[in-house]
Legacy VTK file of the C-alpha trace (Angstrom):
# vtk DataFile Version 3.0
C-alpha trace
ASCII
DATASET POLYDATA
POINTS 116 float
0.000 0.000 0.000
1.182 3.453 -1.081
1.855 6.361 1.595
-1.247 8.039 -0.201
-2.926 5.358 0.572
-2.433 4.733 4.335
-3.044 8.140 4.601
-6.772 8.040 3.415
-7.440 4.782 5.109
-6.908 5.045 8.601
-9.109 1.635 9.336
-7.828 -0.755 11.500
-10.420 -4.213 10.036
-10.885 -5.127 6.447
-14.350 -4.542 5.116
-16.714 -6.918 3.187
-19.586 -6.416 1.081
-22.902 -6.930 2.744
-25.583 -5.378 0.995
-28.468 -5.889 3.902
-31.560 -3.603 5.245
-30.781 -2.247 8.532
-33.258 -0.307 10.701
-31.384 1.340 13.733
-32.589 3.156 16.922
-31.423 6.930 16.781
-30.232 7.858 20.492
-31.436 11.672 19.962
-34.959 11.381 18.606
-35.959 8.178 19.886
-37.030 6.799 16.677
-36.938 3.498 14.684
-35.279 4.484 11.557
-34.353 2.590 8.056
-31.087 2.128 5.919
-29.004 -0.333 4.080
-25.865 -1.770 5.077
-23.230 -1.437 1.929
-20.664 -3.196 4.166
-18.890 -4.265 7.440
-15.865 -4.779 9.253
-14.951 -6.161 12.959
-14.863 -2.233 14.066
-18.490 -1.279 12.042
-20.088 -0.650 9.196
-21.165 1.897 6.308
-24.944 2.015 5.473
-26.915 4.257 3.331
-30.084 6.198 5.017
-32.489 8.499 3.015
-31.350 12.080 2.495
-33.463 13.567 5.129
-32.397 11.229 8.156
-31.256 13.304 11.215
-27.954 11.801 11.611
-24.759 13.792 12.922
-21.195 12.655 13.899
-20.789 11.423 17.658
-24.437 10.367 17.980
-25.428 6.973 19.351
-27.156 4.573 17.609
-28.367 0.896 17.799
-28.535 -1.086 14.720
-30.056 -4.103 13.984
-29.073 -5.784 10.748
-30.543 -7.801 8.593
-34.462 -9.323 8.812
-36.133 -12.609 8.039
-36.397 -11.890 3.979
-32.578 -10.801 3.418
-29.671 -12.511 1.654
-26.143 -12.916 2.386
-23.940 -14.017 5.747
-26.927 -14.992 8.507
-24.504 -14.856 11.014
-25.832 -11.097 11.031
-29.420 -11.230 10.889
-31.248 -10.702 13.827
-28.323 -8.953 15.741
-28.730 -5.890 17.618
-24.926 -3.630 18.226
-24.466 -0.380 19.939
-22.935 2.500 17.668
-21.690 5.674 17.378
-22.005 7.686 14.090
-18.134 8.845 13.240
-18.360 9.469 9.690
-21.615 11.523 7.520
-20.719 12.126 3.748
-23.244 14.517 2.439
-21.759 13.815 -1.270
-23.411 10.748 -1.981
-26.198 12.622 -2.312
-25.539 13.789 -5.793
-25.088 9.639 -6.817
-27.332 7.990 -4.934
-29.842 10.679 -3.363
-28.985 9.144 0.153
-26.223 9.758 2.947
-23.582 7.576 3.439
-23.023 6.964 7.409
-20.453 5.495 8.709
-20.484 3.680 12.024
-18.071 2.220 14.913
-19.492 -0.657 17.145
-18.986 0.088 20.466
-18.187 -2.484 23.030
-18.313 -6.663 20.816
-18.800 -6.531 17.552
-21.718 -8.667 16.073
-20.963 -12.296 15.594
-19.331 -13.013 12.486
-18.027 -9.234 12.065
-14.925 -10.687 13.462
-14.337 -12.462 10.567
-15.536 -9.761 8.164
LINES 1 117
116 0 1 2 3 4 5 6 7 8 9 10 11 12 13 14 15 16 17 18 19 20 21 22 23 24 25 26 27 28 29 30 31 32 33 34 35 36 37 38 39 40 41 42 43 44 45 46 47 48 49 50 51 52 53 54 55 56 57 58 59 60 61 62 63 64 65 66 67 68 69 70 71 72 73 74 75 76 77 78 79 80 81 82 83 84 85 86 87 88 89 90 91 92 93 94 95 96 97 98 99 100 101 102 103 104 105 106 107 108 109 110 111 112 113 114 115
C-alpha cells in the first residue's frame, strides 16, 4: 500500500460487502429508523439512510441488521450492536440521493463481524 494510501485509510479491520436492510434506533430522537448496510468490518459498518435522516457525527445509535427476507452471511441477521455515528458524507447525495453513514461498534462486535 502506497503512503497516499495509508493516509486516506486510517481503518484498522478489512471490510466486506454486505448489501443488507438495517433499521437502527437513533439515540437523539428516539425513533426506529431505516437504511441499508453497503458493508462491514470487525470495528463497524457503512450504510446508506435516506437524504433527510437526522444523523450527525458522535451520535449513538443501535442497529439491527438484517431481517427474516434478506440474503447474504446470517450470522448477522437478527443482531442488535451499539454504535456511534463517526463518519456523515453529504456527497453521496448527488449519486445515490442518500447519505452515506459510517459507524463504529462500540463495546463486541456482532458475531461473524470478526471475521468480516
Amino acid at each position: 500500500m502506497c503512503a497516499t494510501q495509508q493516509g486516506r485509510d486510517r481503518r484498522k479491520h478489512q471490510r466486506q460487502p454486505l448489501a443488507v436492510p438495517v433499521s437502527f434506533h437513533h439515540e437523539p430522537t428516539g425513533k426506529d429508523l431505516p437504511g441499508r448496510c453497503v458493508d462491514i468490518s470487525r470495528g463497524g459498518l457503512r450504510m446508506y439512510v435516506p437524504a433527510n435522516t437526522p444523523v450527525k457525527t458522535g451520535q449513538a445509535v443501535r442497529i439491527s441488521i438484517g431481517g427474516v427476507e434478506s440474503e447474504g452471511p446470517s450470522q448477522f441477521f437478527g443482531r442488535q450492536v451499539d454504535a456511534r455515528i463517526v463518519h456523515v458524507n453529504r456527497y453521496t447525495l448527488i449519486s445515490t440521493g442518500q447519505l452515506a453513514v459510517g459507524v463504529a461498534f462500540v463495546g463486541d462486535p456482532p458475531p461473524g463481524a470478526a471475521d468480516a
